[in-house]
C-alpha positions as CSV (number, residue, x, y, z in Angstrom):
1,X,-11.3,6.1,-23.4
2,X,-15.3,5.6,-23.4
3,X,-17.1,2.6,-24.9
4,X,-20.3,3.6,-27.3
5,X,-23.2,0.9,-27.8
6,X,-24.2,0.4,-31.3
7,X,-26.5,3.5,-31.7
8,X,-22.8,5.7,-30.8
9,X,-24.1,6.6,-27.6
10,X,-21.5,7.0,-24.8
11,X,-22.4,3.9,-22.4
12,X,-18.9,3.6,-20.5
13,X,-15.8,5.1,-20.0
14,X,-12.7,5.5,-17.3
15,X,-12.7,7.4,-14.0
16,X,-10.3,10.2,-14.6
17,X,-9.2,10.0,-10.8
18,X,-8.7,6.5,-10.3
19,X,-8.8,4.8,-13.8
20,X,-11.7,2.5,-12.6
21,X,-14.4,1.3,-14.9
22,X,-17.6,3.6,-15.0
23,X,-20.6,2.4,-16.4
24,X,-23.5,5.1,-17.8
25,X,-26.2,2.5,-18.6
26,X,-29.5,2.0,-17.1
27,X,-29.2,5.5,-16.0
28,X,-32.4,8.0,-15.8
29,X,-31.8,10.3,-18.8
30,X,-32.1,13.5,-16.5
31,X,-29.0,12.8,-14.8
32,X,-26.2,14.7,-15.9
33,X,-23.6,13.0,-13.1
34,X,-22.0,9.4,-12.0
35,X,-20.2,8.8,-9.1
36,X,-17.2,6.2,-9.5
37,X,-17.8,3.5,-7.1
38,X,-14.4,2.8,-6.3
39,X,-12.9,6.1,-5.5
40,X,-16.5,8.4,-5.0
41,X,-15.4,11.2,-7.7
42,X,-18.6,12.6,-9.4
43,X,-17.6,12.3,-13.1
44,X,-19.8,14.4,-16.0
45,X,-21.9,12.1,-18.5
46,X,-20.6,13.5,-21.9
47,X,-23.7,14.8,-23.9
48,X,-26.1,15.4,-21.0
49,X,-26.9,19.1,-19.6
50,X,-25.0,20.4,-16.3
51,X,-26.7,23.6,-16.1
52,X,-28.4,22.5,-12.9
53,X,-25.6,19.8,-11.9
54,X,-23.9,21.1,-8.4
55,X,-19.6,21.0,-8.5
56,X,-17.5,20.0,-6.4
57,X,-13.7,20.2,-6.1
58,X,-13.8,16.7,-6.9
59,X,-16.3,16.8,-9.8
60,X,-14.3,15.5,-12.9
61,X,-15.5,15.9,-16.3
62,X,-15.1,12.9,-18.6
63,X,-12.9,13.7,-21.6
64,X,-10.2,12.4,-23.6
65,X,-6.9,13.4,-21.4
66,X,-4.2,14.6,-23.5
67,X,-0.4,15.3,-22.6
68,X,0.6,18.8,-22.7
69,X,3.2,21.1,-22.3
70,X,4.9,24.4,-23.3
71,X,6.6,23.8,-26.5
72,X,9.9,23.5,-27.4
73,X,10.9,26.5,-29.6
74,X,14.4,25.0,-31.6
75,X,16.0,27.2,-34.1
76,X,17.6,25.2,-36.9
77,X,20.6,26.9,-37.7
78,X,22.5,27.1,-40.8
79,X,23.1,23.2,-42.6
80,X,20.6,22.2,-39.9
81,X,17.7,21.4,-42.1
82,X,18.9,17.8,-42.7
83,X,19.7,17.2,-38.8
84,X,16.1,18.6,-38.3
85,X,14.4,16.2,-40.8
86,X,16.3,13.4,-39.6
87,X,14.9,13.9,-35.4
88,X,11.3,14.9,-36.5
89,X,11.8,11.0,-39.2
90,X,13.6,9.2,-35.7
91,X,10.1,10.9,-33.9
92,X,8.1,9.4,-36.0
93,X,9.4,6.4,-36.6
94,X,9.7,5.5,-32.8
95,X,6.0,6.3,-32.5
96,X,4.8,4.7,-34.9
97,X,6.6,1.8,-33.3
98,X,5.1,2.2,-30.0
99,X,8.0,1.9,-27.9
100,X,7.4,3.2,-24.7
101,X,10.6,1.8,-22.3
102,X,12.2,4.3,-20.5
103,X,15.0,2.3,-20.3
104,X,16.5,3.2,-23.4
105,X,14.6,6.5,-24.3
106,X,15.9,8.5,-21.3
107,X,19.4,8.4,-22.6
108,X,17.8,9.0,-26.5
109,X,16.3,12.0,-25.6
110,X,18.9,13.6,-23.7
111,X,21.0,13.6,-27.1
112,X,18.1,13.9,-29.7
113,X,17.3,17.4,-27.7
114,X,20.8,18.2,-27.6
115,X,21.3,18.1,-31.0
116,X,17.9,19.9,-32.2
117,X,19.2,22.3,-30.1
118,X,22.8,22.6,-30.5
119,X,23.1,21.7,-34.3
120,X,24.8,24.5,-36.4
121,X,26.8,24.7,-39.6
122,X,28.3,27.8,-40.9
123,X,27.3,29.1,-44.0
124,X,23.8,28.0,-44.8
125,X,21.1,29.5,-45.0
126,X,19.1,29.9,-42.0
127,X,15.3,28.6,-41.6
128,X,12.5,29.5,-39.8
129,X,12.0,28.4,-35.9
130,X,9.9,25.1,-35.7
131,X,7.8,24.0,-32.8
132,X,8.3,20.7,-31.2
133,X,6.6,19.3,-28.2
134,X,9.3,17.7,-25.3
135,X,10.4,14.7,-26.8
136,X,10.1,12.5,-23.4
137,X,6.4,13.3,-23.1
138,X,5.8,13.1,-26.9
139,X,6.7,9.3,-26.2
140,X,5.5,8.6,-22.5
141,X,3.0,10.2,-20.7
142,X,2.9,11.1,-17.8
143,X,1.9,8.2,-15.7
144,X,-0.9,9.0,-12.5
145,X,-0.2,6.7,-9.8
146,X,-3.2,4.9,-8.2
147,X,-1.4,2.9,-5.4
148,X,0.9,3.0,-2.5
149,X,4.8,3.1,-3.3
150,X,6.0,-1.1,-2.7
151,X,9.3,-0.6,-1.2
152,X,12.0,-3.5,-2.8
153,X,13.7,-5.9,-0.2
154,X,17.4,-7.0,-1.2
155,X,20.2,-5.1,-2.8
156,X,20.1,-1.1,-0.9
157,X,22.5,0.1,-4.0
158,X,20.0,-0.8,-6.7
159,X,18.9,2.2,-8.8
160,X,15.6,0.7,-8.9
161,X,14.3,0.9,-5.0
162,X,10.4,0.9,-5.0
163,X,7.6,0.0,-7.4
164,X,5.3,2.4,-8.3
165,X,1.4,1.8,-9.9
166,X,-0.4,3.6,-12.4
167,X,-3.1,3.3,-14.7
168,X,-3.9,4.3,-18.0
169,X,-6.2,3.7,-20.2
170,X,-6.7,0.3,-21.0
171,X,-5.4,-1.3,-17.5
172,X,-2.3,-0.9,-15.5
173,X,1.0,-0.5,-15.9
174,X,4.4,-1.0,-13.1
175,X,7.5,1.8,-12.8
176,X,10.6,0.9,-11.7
177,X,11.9,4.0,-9.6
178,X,14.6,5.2,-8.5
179,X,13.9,7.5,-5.7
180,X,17.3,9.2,-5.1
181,X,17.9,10.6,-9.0
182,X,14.0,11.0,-9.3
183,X,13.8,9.0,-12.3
184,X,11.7,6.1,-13.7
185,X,13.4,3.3,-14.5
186,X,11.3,1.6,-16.8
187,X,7.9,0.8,-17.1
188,X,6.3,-2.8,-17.9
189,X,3.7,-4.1,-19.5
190,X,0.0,-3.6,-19.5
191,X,-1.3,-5.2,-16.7
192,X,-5.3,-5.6,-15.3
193,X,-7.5,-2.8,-14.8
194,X,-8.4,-3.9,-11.5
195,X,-4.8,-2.9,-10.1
196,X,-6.2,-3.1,-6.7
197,X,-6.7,-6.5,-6.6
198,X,-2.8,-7.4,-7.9
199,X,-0.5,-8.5,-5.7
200,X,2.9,-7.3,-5.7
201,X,6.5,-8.6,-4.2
202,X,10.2,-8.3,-5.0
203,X,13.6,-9.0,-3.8
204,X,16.7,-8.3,-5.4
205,X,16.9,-9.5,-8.5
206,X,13.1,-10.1,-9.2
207,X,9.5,-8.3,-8.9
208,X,6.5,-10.2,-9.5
209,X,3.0,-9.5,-9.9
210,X,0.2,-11.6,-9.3
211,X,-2.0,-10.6,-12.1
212,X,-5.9,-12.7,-11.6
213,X,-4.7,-15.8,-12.2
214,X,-1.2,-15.3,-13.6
215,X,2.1,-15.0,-12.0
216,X,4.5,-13.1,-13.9
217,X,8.5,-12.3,-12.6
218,X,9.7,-8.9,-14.1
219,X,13.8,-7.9,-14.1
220,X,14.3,-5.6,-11.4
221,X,17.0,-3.6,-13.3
222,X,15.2,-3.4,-16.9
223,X,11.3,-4.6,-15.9
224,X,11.8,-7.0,-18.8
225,X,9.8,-9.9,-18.5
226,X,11.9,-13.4,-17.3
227,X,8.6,-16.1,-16.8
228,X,4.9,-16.1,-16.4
229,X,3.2,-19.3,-15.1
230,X,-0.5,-20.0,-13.8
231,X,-1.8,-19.3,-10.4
232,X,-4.5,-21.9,-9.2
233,X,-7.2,-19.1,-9.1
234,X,-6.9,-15.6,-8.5
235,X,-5.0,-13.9,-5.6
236,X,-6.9,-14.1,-2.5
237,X,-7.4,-10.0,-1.8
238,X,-8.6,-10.5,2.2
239,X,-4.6,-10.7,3.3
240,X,-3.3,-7.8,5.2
241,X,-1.0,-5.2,3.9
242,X,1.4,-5.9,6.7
243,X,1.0,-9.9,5.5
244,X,0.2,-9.5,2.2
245,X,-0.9,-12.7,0.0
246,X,2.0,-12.9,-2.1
247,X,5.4,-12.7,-0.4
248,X,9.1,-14.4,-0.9
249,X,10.4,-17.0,1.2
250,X,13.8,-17.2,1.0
251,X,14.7,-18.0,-3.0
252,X,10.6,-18.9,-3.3
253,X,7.9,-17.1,-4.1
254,X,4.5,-18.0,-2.3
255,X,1.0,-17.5,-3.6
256,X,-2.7,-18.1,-1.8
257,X,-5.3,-18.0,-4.3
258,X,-8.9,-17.3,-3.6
259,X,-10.0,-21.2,-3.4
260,X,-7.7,-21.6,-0.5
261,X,-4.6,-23.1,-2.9
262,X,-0.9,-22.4,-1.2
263,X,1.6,-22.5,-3.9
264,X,5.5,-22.1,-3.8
265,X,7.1,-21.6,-6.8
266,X,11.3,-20.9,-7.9
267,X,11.9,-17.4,-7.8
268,X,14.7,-17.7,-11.1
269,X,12.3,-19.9,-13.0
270,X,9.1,-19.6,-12.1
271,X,9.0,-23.6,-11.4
272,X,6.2,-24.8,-9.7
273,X,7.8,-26.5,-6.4
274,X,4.9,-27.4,-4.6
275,X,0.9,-26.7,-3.3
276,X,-1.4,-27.0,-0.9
277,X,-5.0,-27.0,-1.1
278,X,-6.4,-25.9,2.6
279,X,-10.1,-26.5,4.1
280,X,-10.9,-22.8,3.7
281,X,-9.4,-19.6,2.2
282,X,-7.0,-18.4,5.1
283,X,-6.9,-14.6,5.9
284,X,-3.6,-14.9,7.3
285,X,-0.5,-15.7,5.5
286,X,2.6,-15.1,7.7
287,X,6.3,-15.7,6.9
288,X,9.1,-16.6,9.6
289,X,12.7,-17.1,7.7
290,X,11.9,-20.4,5.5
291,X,8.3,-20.9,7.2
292,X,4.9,-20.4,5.6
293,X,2.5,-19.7,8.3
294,X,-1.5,-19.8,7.7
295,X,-3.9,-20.0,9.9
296,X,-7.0,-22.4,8.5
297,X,-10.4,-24.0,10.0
298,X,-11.6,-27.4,11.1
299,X,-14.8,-28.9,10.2
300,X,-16.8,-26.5,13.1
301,X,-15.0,-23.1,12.0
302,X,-12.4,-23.2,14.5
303,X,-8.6,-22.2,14.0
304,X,-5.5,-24.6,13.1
305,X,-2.3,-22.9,12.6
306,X,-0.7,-24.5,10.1
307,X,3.1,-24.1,9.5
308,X,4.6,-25.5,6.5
309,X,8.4,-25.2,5.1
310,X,8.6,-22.4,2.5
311,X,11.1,-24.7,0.4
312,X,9.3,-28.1,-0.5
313,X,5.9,-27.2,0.8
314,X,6.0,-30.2,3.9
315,X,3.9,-29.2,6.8
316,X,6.2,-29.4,9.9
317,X,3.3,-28.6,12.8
318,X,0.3,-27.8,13.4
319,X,-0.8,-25.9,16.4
320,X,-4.7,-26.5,17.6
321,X,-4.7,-23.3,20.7
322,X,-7.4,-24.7,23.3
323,X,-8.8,-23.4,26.3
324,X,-10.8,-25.6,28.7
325,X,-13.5,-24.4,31.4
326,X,-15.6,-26.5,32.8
327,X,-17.9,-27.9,31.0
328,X,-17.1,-26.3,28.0
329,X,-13.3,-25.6,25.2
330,X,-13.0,-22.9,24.0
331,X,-10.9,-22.7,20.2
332,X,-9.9,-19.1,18.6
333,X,-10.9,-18.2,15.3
334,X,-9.5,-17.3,11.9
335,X,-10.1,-14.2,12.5
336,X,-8.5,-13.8,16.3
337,X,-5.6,-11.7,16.1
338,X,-1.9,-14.1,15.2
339,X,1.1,-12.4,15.4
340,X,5.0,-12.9,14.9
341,X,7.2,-11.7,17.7
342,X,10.7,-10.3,16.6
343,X,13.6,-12.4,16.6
344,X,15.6,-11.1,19.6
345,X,15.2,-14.0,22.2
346,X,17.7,-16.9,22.3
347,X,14.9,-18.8,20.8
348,X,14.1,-17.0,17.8
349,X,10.3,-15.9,17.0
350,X,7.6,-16.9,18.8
351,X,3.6,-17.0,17.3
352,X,1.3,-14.7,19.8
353,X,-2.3,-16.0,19.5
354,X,-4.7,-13.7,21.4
355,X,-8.8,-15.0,21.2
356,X,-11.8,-13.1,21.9
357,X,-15.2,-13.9,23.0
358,X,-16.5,-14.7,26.6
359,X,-14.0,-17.2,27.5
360,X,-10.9,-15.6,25.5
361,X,-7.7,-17.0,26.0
362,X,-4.4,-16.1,24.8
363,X,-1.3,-18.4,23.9
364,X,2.9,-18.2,23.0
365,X,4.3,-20.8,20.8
366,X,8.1,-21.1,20.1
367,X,8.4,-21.2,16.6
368,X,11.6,-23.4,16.1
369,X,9.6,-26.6,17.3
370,X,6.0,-25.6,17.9
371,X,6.1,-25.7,21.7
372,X,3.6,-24.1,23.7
373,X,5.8,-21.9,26.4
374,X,3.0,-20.2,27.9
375,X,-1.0,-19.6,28.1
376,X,-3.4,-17.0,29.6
377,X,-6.7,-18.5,30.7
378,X,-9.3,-16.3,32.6
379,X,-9.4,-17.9,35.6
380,X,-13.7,-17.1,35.9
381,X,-14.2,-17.4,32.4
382,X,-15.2,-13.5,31.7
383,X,-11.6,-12.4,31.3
384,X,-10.1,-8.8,29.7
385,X,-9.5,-9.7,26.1
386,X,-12.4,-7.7,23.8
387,X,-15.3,-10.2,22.5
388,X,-14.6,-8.9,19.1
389,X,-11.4,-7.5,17.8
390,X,-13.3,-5.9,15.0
391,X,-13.9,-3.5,17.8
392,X,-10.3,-3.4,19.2
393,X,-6.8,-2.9,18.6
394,X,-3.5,-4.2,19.9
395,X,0.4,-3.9,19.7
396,X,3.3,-5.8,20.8
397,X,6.5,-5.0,22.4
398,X,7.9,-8.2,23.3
399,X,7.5,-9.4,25.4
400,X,4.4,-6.8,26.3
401,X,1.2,-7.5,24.3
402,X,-0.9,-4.2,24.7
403,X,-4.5,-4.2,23.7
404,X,-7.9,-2.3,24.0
405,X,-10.9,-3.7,25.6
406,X,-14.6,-1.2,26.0
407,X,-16.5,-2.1,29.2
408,X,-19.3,-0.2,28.7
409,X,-18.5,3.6,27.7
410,X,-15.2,2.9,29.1
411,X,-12.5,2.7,27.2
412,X,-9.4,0.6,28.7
413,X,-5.5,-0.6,27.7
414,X,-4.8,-3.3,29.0
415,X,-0.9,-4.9,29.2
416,X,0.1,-8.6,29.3
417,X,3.2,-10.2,29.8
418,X,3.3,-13.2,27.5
419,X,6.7,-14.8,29.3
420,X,5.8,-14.7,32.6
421,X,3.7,-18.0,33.8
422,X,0.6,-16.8,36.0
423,X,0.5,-13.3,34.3
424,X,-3.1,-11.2,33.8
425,X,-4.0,-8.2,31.6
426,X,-3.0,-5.5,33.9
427,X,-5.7,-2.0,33.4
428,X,-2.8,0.5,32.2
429,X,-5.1,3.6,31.4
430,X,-9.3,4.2,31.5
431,X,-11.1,6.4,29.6
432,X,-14.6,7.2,29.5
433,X,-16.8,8.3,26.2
434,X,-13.6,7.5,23.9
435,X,-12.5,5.5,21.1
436,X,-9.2,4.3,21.5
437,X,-6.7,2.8,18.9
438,X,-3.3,1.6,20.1
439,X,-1.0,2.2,16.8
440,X,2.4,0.9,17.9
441,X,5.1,0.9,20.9
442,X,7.8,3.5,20.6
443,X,10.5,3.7,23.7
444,X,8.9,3.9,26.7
445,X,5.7,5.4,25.1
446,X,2.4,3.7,23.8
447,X,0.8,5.7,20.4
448,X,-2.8,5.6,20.8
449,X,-5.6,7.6,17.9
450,X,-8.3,8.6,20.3
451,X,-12.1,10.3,19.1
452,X,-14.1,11.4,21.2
453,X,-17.3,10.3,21.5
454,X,-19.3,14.0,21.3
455,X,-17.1,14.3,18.0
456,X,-16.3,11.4,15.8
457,X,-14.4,13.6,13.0
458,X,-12.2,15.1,15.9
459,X,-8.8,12.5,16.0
460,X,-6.5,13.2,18.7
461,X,-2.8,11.8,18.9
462,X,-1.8,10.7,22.6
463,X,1.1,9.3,24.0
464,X,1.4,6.9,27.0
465,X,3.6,6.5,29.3
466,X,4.0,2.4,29.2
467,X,5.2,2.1,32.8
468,X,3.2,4.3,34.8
469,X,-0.3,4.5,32.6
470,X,0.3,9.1,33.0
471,X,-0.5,10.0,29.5
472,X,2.7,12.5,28.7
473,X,0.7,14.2,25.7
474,X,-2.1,15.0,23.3
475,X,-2.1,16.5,20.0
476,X,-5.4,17.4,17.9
477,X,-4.9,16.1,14.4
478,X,-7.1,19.0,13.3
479,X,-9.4,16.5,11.3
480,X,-12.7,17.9,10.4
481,X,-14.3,14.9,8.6
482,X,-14.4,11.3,8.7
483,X,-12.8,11.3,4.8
484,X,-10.0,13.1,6.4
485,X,-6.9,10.2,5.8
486,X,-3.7,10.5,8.3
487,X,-0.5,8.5,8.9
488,X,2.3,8.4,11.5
489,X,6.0,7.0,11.4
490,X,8.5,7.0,14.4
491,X,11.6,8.4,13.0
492,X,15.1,9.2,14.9
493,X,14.4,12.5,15.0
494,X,10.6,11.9,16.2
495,X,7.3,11.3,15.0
496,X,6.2,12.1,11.3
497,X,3.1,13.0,10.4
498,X,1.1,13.7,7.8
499,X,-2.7,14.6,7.5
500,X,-4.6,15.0,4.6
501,X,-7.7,17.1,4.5
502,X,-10.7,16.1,2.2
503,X,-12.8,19.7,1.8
504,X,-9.8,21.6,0.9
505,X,-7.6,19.2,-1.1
506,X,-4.7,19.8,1.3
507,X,-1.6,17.9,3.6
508,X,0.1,19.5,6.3
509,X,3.3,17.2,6.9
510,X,5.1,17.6,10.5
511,X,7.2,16.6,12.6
512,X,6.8,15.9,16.4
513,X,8.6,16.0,19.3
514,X,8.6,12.6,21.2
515,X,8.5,13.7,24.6
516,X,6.5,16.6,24.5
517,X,4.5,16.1,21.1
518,X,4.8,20.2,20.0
519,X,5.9,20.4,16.9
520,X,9.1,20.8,15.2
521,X,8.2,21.8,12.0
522,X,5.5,21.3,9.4
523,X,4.7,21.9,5.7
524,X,1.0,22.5,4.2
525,X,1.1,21.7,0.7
526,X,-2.1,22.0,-1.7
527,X,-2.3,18.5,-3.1
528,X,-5.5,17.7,-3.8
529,X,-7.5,14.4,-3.9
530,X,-7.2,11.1,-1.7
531,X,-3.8,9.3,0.0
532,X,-3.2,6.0,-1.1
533,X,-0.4,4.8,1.4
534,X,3.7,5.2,2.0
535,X,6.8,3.7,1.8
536,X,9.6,4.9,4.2
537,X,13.5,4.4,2.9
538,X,15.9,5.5,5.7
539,X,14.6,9.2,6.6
540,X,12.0,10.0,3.7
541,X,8.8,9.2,2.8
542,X,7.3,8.4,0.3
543,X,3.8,9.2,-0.2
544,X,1.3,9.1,-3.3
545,X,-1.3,11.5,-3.3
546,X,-3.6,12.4,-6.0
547,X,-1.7,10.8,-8.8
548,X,1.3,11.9,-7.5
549,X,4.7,10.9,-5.4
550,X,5.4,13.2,-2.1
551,X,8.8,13.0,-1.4
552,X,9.2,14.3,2.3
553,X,12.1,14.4,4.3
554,X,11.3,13.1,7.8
555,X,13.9,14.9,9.8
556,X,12.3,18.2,8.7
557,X,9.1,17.8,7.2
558,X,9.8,19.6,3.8
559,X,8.4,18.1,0.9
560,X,11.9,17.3,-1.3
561,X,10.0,16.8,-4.6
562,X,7.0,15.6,-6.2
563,X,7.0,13.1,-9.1
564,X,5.6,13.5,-11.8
């Protein structure tokens, strides 16, 4: 819905393909488009000639959005008339109330439609056939989803196994969904319009929303609201998706705001248990069973890993990684790459911290206790590890860490064996006048993006062999332009894949072989607009597109349904 200034004109109104704000102010009077600055779309400005405005398949026109469907055509029988006034009174009446919960309306409107439908009474007089829209959508519109699906840790049976975000008009709003009968749960409150700064975790009983500065626990089952309590600032929006910046720990629910406060607070109550305030505002938030792992800065920028218990808040260690040449010690940086290993040694996790720069070091930490189990230090200073891994990638196979490094147009992966005492980056594969990204271990195999450098938009999809360097395969993504958005999931069946093209609104969705890479089946489906992310639940995905939720079974490809 627009906003108008006090002389009626149009000044502002909502992006139609993202529901961010769009502001028409302080515009020259000759130009008849905006672009949305969030999402790009190029949206008409109500009022102002397009006779000479160029379109575009993603040229939106701003106008109110209505729901609409076919009509329900429903007979009322004989002795109906009364049943009929009495549904189109309950329709009314529920409007007017505003109730929008799914929760109890599904069930409603199952037998409010059955008996506009169904009604009949022999021997009165019959009446004429009224029109009435779908009672469902009469009451909730169709929600468009702006966000990636946020798969729910905890109970598997739950009807309510993901978290989907959409926006309407006047901010955003939460569906509980329940993938397997393709239904919507319930839907909560209205939340901020700037959705893509909430934060979002659940478990399961619980999801909770970091809303700016408010922390509010929703009912997994029902979405009703069970507490809301005050955040120190708002949610600190630098944290990774794969370490996001709010996250349970254990029966806890940990927050880092913006100022650089840790808080811990009771998952049932919303009881504030503890906080931290921290010398800077940590881009890494990690979680290892009860630990809270962050990684903040000293007085002169450089890195202290500090590990606190998720429970009471205590810090149990800190870990100060140091390197020393002569003359000269060398610290990493906050942003240095930290990473968990998985818990399959006798010793449980261990903390990977790899540097960068000219005297980059790398270092494993045993979790339990803190100790320091082994250390890579270039023995001439200049060693493999990139200067910047802005510029680089890396992946871990424990105990393997795998990593890219450029030396001038040459492209190398590197491996490192972060167990063995004495070990050195060892050059697994070379290529010149590439761009390589290593995506994850799969087997024996190394998944690695690679562009060429004659054709940025061209991605290509290689496998490598992890023992001998050969590289088994390549496969051409068939991108076209650098808008072109593409994702990749090992499966047990093979690799998943789905590309989605920006010029012609479309996804092709296939399936891979591992060991060759031909594929084993794929689905092009005209979907139109951007990908926002996945959630994978056992063999589907779960991918929103345009508004919408792919369903897409990952043994095959097909595309099960699409919600709404």
């Amino acid at each position: 819905m627009g906003k108008s200034d006090t002389s009626h004109r149009l000044v502002s109104s909502r992006c139609p393909e993202c529901g961010a704000p769009v502001d028409f102010r302080n515009l020259p009077r000759d130009q008849a488009q905006v672009k949305c600055t969030y999402c790009g779309t190029l949206i008409n400005i109500p009022g102002r000639s397009h006779a000479h405005t160029a379109t575009s398949p993603h040229t939106r026109p701003t106008a109110a959005v209505f729901v609409t469907s076919e009509p329900r055509r429903v007979k009322v029988h004989r002795g109906c008339g009364v049943t009929g006034l009495l549904v189109l009174g309950l329709v009314l009446l529920f409007a007017g109330m505003g109730l929008w919960s799914t929760g109890w309306m599904t069930p409603a409107m199952r037998l409010v439609n059955q008996v506009v439908s169904n009604g009949t009474v022999e021997g009165a007089p019959d009446f004429p056939p009224i029109s009435l829209p779908p009672i469902e959508q009469a009451f909730a519109p169709k929600p468009r989803l702006v966000s990636a699906p946020l798969r729910l840790a905890g109970d598997e049976s739950a009807p309510v196994q993901m978290i989907l975000t959409a926006y309407q008009e006047d901010g955003s709003v939460l569906l509980g969904f329940d993938p397997a009968h393709r239904l919507e749960s319930w839907r909560s409150p209205t939340f901020s319009e700037r959705y893509y700064e909430m934060g979002l975790s659940g478990d399961a009983a619980r999801v909770y929303v970091a809303d700016g500065a408010k922390l509010v626990a929703l009912d997994r089952a029902t979405g009703q609201t069970l507490w809301q309590t005050s955040l120190a600032n708002n949610l600190q929006t630098t944290c990774t998706a794969g370490a996001p910046c709010l996250q349970q720990v254990g029966d806890q629910v940990v927050a880092l705001a913006r100022d650089g406060t840790l808080q811990g607070f009771a998952g049932a109550t919303g009881a504030a248990l503890w906080s931290r305030r921290l010398n800077s505002t940590p881009r890494q938030f990690l979680v290892n069973g009860d630990q809270v792992i962050v990684v903040d800065t000293d007085e002169s920028n450089r890195a202290v890993v500090l590990v606190f218990n998720g429970v009471n808040g205590d810090l149990v260690y800190e870990l100060r990684p140091a390197c020393t040449f002569p003359n000269i010690e060398m610290r990493p940086s906050a942003s240095d790459q930290y990473l968990i290993t998985p818990d399959t040694t006798p010793d449980g996790s261990a903390l990977l911290v790899a540097g960068s720069g000219n005297y980059a070091c790398a270092w494993r930490y045993q979790l339990t206790d803190g100790a320091l189990t082994w250390s890579f230090i270039p023995s001439d200073g200049n060693g493999s590890l990139p200067f910047a891994w802005a510029l680089s990638s890396l992946a871990i196979s424990d105990p393997m860490l795998y990593f890219v490094n450029v030396d001038n147009d040459a492209a190398q992966i590197f491996a490192l064996d972060t167990q063995s005492q004495g070990s050195m980056p060892e050059s697994l594969y070379r290529i010149e006048n590439y761009q390589l990204t290593i995506l994850y271990a799969l087997d024996d195999l190394l998944l690695v993006s690679a562009q060429p450098g004659f054709a940025r938009d061209e991605v290509e999809l290689w496998a490598i062999d992890r023992g001998t360097g050969e590289r088994r395969w390549q496969r051409k993504l068939e991108t076209t332009h650098t808008f072109d958005e593409w994702v990749t999931h090992p499966t047990d069946q093979g690799i998943f894949l789905a590309v989605c093209f920006w010029e012609s609104d479309e996804c092709r969705f296939e399936l891979l072989d591992r060991v060759t890479g031909a594929s084993r089946g794929q689905v092009r489906e005209a979907t139109g607009g951007r990908f926002e992310g996945a959630a994978w639940i056992d063999d589907r995905g779960y991918l929103t597109i345009d508004g919408k939720l792919y369903a897409v079974n990952l043994t095959s490809a097909a595309i099960e349904y699409t919600w709404p």
